[in-house]
C-alpha positions in Angstrom: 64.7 84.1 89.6 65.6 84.2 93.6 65.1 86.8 95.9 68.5 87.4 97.9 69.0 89.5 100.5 71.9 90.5 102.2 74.2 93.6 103.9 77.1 94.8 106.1 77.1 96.8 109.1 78.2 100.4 108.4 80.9 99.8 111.3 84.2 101.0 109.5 85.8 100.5 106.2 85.1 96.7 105.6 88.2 93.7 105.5 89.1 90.4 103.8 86.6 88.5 106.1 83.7 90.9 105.1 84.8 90.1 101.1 85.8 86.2 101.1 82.4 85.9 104.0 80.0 87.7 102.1 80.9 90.2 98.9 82.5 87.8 97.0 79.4 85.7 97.1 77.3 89.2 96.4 79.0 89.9 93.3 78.6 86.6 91.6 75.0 86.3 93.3 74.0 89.3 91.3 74.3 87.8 87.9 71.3 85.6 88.1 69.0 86.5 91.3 66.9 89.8 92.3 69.2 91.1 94.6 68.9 93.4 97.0 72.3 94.5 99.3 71.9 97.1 102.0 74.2 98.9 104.0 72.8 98.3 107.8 73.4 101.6 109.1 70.5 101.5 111.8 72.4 98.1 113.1 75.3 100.1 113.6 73.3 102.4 116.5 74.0 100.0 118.8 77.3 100.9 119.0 76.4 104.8 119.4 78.4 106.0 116.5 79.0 109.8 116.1 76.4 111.4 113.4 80.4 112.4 111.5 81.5 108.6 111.7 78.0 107.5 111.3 77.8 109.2 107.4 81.7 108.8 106.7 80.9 105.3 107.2 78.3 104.6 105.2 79.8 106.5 102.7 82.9 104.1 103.0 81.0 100.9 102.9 79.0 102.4 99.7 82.4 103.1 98.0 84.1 99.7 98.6 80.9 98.2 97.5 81.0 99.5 94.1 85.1 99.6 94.5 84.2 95.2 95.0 82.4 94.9 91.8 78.6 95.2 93.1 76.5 96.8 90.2 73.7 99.1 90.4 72.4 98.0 87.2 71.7 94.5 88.3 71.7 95.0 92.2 69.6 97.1 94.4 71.9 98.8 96.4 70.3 100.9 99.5 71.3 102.6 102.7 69.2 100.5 105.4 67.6 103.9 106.8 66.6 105.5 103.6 63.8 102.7 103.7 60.9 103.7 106.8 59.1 100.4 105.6 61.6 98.7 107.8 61.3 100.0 111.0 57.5 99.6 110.6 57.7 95.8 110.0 60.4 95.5 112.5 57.6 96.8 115.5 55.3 94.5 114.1 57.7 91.4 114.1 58.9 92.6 117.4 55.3 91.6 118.9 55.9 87.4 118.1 59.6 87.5 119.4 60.4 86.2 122.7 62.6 87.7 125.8 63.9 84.4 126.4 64.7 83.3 122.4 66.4 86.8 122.3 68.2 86.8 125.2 69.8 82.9 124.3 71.2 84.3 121.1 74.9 83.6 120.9 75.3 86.9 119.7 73.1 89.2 122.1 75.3 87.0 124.8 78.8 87.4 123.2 78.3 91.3 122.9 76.6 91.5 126.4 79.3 90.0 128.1 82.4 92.1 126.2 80.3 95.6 126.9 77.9 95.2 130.1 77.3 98.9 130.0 75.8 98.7 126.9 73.0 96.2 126.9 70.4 97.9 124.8 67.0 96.8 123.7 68.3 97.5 120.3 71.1 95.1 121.2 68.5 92.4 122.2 65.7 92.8 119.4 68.9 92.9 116.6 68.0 89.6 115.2 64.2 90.7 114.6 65.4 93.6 112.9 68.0 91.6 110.8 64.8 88.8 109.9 63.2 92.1 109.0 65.9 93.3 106.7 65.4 89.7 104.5 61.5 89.4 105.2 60.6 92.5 103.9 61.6 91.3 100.4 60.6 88.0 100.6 63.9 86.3 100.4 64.3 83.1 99.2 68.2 83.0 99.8 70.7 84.7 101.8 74.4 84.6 101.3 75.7 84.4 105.2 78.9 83.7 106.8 79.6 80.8 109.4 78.8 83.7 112.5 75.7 84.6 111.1 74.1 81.5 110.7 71.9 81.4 114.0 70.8 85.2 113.0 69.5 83.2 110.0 67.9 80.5 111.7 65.9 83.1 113.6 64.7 84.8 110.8 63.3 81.4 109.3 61.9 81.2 112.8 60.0 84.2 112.5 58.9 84.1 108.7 57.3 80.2 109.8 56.0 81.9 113.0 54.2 84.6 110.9 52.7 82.5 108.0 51.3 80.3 110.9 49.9 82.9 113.1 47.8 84.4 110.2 47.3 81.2 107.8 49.1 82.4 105.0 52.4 81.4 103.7 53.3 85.3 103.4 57.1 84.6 103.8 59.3 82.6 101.7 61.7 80.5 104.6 64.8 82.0 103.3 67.8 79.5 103.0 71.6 79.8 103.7 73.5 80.4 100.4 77.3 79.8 99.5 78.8 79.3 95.8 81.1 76.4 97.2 78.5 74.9 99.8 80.4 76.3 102.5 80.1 78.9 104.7 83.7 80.9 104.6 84.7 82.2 108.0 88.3 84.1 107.6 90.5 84.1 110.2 91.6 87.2 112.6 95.5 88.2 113.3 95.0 87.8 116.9 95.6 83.9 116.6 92.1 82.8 117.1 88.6 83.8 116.4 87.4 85.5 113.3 88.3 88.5 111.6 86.5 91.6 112.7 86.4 95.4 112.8 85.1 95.2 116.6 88.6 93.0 117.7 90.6 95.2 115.8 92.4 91.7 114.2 91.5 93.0 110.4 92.8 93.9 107.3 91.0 95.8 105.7 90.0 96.1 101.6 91.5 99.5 101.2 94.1 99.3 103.9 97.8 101.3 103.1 100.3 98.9 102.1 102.5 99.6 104.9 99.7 99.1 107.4 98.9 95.5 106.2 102.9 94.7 106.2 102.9 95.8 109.8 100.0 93.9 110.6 100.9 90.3 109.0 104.4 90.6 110.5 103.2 90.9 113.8 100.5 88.1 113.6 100.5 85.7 116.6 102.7 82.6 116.0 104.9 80.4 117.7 107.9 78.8 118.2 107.6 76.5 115.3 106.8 72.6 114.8 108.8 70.1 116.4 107.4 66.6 114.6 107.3 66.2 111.2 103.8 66.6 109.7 102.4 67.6 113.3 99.1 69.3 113.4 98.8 72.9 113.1 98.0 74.9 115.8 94.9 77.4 115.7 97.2 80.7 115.1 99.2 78.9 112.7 96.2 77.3 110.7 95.2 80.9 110.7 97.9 81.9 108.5 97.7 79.3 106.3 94.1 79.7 106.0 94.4 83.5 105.5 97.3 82.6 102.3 94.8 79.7 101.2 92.4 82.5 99.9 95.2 85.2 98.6 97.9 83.6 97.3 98.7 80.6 94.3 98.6 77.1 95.2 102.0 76.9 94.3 102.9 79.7 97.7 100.7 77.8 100.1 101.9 74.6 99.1 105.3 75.2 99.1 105.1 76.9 103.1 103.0 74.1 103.8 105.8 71.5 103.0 108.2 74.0 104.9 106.3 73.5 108.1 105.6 69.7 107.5 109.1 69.0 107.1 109.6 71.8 110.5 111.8 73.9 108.6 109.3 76.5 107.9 110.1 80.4 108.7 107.6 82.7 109.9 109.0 85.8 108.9 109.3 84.4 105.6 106.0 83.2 106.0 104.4 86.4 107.1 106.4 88.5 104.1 105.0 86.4 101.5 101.2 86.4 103.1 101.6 90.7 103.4 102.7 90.6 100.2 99.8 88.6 98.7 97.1 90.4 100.1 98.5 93.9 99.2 98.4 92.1 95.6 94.9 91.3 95.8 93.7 93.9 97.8 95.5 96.8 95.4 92.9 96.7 92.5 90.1 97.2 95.2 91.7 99.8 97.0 92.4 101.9 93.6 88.8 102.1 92.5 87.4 102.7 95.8 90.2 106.1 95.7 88.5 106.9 92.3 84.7 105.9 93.4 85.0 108.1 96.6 85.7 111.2 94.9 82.6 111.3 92.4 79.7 112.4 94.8 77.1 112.7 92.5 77.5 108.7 91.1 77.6 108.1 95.4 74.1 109.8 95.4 72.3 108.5 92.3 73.4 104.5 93.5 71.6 105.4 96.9 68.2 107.3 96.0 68.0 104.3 93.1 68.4 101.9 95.2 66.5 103.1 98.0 63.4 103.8 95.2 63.8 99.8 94.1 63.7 98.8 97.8 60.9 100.9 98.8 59.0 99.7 96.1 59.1 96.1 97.4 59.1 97.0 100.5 56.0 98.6 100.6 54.5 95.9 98.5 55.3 93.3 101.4 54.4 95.9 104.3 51.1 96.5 102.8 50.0 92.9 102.9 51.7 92.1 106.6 49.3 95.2 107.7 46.1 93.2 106.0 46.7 90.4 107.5 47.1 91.5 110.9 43.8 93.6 110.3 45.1 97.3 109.7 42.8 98.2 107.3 42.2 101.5 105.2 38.5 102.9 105.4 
């Protein structure tokens, strides 16, 4: 049985990329692996959240978990911070990364350049501590989305760096993992790029009814095709790609023969796509009402989790620390 590894940033409630990118994947994962799926509230500091939004948020993410159809009974599911092994092997790792690997990171560059005033070292060293997150269980797997992939490539990076710096093949060099052998990126409502809490183009899992109508209906399009059969452009393949994943084949197809044969109408378009998602979204958002309001089952998920992750944390820590030659007298 695999080790996987995998978690979400405790940035807000999550959205339709977060579930078709990642969840989706977790909840059939957990079947037939050792699964472990955090919620990464110390990768959240980067941002500085508030110590209320900070909680509230993890809190959320917990709920919509469970609310998504992870189980406790066959995953390990753990708040990031409730296990101090991390930061530990984090420090260590942090000694065979490089300034210059870090600072070429698409990601480190992307976020440097959209908030200047808030290059951190956290914001640099984030892909040590993600390796760290997978490492410290020995992950043989890892469920990622199409963004993520470099953060994975440096974490296999750093597991091969280890085992040859001390001779042992300590880590497992964990591998990308997607059910249909593609990595799922879903489209944002912004016409371009993908969905995200941070360019506010999301839907989110729980989102109000009305909310999602008002967002779909005022999705960037355009003016409509001209050519029959004419190639979509990005914010339009956007749309169709966002109905590919929520609605029958009999919905897409049928707009899609619309807009090939350039009679196609976007607001009809757009009511049919709201309307889809608020369908598929609606079983989601009722259990995470009914999750959110039993504290005590919130509580005993975390401290079980975090006892299952601890446990093989520590197992992992204590052999990095022999290797390196921190040893007990």
């Amino acid at each position: 049985m695999d080790t996987v590894v995998s978690g979400i940033r405790s940035t807000g409630n999550l959205h339709l990329g977060n579930y078709f990118g990642a969840i989706k994947n977790f909840v059939q994962m957990q079947n037939d692996n050792n699964c472990f799926f955090f919620i990464a509230d110390w990768h959240s500091l980067t941002t500085h959240p508030t110590p209320a939004d900070l909680h509230a948020n993890v809190r959320s993410v917990l709920a919509e978990y469970l609310a998504c159809g992870i189980d406790p009974e066959k995953a390990s599911i753990y708040v990031q911070s409730d296990v101090p092994e991390i930061p530990e092997l984090y420090l260590l790792m942090n000694m065979n990364a490089y300034l210059g690997e870090l600072e070429r990171t698409t990601s480190f560059k992307d976020k440097a350049r959209k908030s200047p005033e808030n290059v951190n070292a956290g914001l640099l060293t984030y892909p040590v501590l993600m390796a760290v997150d997978i490492l410290i269980h020995k992950a043989q797997r890892v469920p990622v989305g199409k963004d993520q992939e470099q953060n994975l490539e440096m974490a296999r990076k750093f597991a091969k760096r280890f085992n040859n710096t001390y001779g042992e093949e300590t880590f497992p060099i964990p591998q990308p993992y997607s059910f249909t052998g593609e990595f799922v990126k879903i489209p944002g409502l912004d016409g371009s790029g993908k969905m995200g809490k941070s360019e506010g183009n999301a839907i989110g899992l729980v989102e109000d009814p009305k909310e999602i109508r008002k967002k779909v209906m005022k999705a960037v399009s355009d003016s409509g095709p001209t050519q029959m059969n004419q190639e979509k452009p990005e914010a339009i393949q956007n749309l169709f790609t966002l109905m590919d994943v929520v609605s029958t084949k009999d919905t897409y197809d049928f707009f899609s023969g619309k807009y090939n044969n350039c009679e196609v109408r976007y607001g009809d378009l757009k009511k049919q796509l709201a309307e889809d998602i608020i369908n598929f979204t609606a079983p989601i958002r009722e259990r995470f009402l009914d999750i959110s309001k039993d504290d005590a089952y919130l509580r005993k998920v975390t401290q079980d989790g975090a006892e299952k992750a601890r446990e093989s944390a520590a197992k992992t820590l204590e052999e990095v620390r022999r290797l390196i030659g921190f040893r007990k007298f």
